[in-house]
N, C-alpha and C positions, 0 to 999 in steps of 0.2 A: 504493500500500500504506500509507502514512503517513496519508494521509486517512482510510481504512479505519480504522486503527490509533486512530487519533484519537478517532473515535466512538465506539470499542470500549471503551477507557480513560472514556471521557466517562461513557458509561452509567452505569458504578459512583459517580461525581461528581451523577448528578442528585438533589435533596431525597427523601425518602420512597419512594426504591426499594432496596430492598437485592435481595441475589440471585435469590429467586425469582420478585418483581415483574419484576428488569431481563430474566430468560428468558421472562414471561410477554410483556412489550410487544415484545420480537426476534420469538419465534415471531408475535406477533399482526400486529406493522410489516413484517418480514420480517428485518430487518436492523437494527447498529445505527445507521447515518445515517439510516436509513425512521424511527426513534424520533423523531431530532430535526427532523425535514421535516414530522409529523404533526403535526395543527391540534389546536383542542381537542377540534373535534367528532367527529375521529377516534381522538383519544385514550380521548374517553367510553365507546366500543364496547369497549373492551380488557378481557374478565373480571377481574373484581375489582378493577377501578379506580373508584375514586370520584372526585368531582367535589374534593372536597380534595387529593386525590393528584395528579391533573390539574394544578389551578392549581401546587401546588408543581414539578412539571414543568420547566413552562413559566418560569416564575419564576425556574428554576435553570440554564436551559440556555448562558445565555450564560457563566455563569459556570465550568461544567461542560466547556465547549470549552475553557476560557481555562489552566482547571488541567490536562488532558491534554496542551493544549499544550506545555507545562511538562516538564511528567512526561516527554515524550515526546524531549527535548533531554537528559532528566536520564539516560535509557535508552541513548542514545546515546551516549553520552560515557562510561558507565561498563561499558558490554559489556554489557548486561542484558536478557534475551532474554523479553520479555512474551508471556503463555500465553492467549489467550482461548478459552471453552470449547469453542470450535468447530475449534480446531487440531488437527492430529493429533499433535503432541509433549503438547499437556494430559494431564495425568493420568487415565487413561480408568478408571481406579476410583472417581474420585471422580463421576464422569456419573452413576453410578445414584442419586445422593443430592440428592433437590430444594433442600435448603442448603446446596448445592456453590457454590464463588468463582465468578462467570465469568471472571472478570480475575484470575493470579499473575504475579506477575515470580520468574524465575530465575537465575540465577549460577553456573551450572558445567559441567559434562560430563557428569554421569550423567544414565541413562537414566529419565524418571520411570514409565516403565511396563515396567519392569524385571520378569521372569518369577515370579519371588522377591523380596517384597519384608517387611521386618519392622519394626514400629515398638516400640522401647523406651520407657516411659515409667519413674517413678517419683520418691520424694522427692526433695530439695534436702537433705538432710540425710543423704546416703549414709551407711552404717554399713561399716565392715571384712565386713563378711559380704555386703553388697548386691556389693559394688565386683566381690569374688571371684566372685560366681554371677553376674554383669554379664561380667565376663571372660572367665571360661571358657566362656559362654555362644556369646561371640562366637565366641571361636578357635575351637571344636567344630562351629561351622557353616557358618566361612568358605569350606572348600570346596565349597559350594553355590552359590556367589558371590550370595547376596542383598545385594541394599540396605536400608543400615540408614538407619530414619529416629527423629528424635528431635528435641528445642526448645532445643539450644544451651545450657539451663538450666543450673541448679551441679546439684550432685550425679550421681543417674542418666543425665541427659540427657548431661552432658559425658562421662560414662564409656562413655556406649555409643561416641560421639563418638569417642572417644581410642583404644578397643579397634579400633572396625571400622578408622581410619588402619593401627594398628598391624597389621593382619592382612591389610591390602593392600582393605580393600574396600570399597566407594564409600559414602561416609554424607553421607544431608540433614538441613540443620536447619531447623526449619519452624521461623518465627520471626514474633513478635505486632508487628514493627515495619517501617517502611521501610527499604531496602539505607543510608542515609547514618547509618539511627541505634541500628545494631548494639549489641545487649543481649545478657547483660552485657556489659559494655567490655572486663573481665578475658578474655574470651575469643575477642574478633578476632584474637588470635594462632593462635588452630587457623584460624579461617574461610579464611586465603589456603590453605591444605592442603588444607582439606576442598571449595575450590573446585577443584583440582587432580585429586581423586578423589573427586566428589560433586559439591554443590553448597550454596545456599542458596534457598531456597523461602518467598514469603509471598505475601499479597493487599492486602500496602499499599504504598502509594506515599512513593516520599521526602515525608520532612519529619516524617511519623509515627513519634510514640515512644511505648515500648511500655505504655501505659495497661493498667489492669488489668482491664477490661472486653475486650481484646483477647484475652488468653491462653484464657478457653473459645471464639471462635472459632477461634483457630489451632489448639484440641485438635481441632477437628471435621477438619480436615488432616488431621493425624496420624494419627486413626482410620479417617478415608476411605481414606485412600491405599493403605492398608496390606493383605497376607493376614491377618498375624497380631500382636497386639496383646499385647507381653509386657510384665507389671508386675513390676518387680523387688521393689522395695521401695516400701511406702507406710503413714501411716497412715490410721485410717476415711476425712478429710476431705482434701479435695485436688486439684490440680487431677486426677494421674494417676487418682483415682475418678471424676472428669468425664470423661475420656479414657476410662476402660474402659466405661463407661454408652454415651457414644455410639457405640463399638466395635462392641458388644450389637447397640445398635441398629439398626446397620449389617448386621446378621449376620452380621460379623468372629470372627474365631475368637479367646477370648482366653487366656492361659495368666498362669501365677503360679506361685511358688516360695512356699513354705509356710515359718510361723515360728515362733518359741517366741511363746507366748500372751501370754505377759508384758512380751513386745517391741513398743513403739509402734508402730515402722516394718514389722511384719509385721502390726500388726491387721487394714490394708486388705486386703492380701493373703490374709488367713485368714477376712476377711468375706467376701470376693468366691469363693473357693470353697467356703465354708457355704449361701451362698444362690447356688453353681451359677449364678455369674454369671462365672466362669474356669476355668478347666482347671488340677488341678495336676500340677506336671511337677518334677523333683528334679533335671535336668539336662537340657542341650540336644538328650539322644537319645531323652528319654524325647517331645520337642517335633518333631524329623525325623521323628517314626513315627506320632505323629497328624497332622502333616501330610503323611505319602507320599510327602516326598521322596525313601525312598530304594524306593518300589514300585514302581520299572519292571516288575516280574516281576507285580504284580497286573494291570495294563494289557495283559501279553503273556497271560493267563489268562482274559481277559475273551471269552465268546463273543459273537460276532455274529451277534445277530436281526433277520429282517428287520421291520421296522414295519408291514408290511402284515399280514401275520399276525395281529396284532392291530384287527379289526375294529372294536369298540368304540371307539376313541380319537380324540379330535378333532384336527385338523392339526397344531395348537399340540403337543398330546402328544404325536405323531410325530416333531417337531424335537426337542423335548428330550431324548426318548427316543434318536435317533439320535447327538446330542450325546453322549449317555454312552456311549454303547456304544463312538463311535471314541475317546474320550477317558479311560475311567473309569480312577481315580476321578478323579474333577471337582467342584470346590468350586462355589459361588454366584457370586460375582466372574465367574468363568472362564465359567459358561454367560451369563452379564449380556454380559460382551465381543463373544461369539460370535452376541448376537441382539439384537434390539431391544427387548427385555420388561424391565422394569422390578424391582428385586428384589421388591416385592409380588406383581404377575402370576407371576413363576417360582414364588416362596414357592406358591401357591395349583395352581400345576401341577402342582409337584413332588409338593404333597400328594398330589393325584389320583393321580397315577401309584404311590405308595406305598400308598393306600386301595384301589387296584387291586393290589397284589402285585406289581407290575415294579420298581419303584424300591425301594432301602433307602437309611439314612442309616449313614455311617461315621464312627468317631471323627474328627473332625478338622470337621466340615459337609463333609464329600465325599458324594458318590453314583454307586453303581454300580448294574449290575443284580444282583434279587434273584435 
């Protein structure tokens, strides 16, 4: 297994491959020790590798073992339980996003594929008004027991941090550095806690501090992971509008709490639902009921059809279609988990089925039948 481990760590370590590349040369080698056994002339065959990419490979390989190596004593010794994409503890929300880490390391007890899971974002510069809709926010929803995820940061990020402790419920902090070079410093004090009910979640390896080129990958975390994407407080520019942009992207659901015009730390929030790029919500119940958590009673409502009935539809539309019916309502994520289609491919299914009159969409991106 450590051998295994090894090349797995390595991958991320070789010149000129970042994430998508290192999944393109797995699927294409098979595995990642097939990556480093491969010659050049088999390297060349690998879509979208060029002859530059190649030599940089090569070139890097031995030095790419020698740091895994490394890494992999540093894992050891400090309880650190490395994720590669291919495990079934990974985070299997983040699988539908071809700029997904293959390699995190974690640090705690929570479950990262938690049924419920919520990422808070927002400024560094919390205001008395953020801190309190940050709060109540949590308490109001702790009995659904989600996990809350957020970046360790000052402001918003340590306050979702500080509430979900308080309220007994598991919080990770997706974080832009290695476990040895914990950022801020000011706030390794929550981290042994937050290891105890939750954990800590990144894609770097020791030695790594937190450069500021890191912090929009580690948003793409934060947004993957997540159902729902809450921004408390922000203004226009920042990372929290980088985090709710890739959110979107994701077709993550995202909410916002609305604020006086006048207010910095509310502009972001009050742009992002002008241009119906968030959801606004005035409190946490106005956020349970586009999300359905408390719709048991729509799912006991829901009739079941048979898919044959439906002549027209091709096989694909029959799974999906089936999927809603035993599950509705049911988000994007949820059918992605349950198939092997791609959030594009579903995106293009679902339409169909909606272009056809079977399928509707509900607040929240859920779907039932119409």
């Amino acid at each position: 297994m450590s051998d295994t481990l090894k090349y797995q760590i390595a991958v991320t370590q070789l010149k000129e491959v970042g994430s998508k590349t290192a999944k393109n040369l797995i699927t294409h080698c098979g595995n990642a020790e097939a990556v480093f056994k491969a010659s050049a002339k088999q390297l060349i065959h690998v879509p979208n590798i060029g002859k530059a990419k190649v030599e940089a490979i090569l070139a890097s390989k031995e030095e790419a073992l020698k740091r895994a190596g490394e890494e992999l004593d540093f894992i050891h010794k400090n309880n650190i339980t490395p994720l590669f994409y291919t495990d079934v503890n990974f985070p299997k929300r983040l699988l539908q996003f071809t700029d997904s880490p293959i390699m995190l390391y974690f640090k705690g007890k929570a479950n990262l594929n938690n049924t419920k899971i919520i990422s808070i974002v927002g400024t560094r510069k919390i205001t008395d008004y953020g801190k309190k809709m940050c709060e109540n926010f949590i308490e109001t929803v702790a009995p659904y027991q989600p996990l809350i995820v957020s970046g360790l940061a000052y402001g918003v990020d340590i306050a979702a941090h500080k509430s979900a402790l308080k309220n007994n419920l598991p919080t990770i902090a997706v974080v832009a550095n290695g476990m040895d070079k914990m950022y801020p410093a000011q706030h390794i004090k929550y981290v042994k806690e937050m290891v105890e009910n939750g954990g800590v979640l990144t894609e770097y390896m020791s030695g790594q501090v937190a450069d500021k080129q890191n912090f929009p990958q580690r948003n793409r975390i934060v947004a993957g992971m997540c159902d729902a994407l809450i921004v408390v407080e922000t203004a226009i520019k920042g990372g929290a509008m980088i985090t709710a942009t890739l959110a979107n992207s994701y077709n993550k659901d995202v909410f916002t709490f609305p604020g006086r015009s006048f207010d910095e730390f509310s502009k972001g929030c009050n742009y992002l639902i002008k241009t119906n790029q968030a959801n606004l919500i005035e409190n946490a119940d106005d956020f349970v009921n586009a999300m359905f958590w408390d719709g048991e009673n729509v799912k006991q409502k829901t009739k079941i059809l048979q898919p044959e009935l439906f002549t027209d539809l091709s096989e694909t539309e029959k799974i999906i279609l089936q999927l809603v019916q035993q599950n509705a309502p049911i988000n994007m994520d949820d059918l992605a988990i349950h198939t092997a289609y791609s959030q594009t491919d579903l995106a293009s299914i679902i339409l169909a089925l909606e272009l056809k009159g079977i399928l509707k969409m509900l607040p929240g991106k859920y779907f039932a039948l119409n």
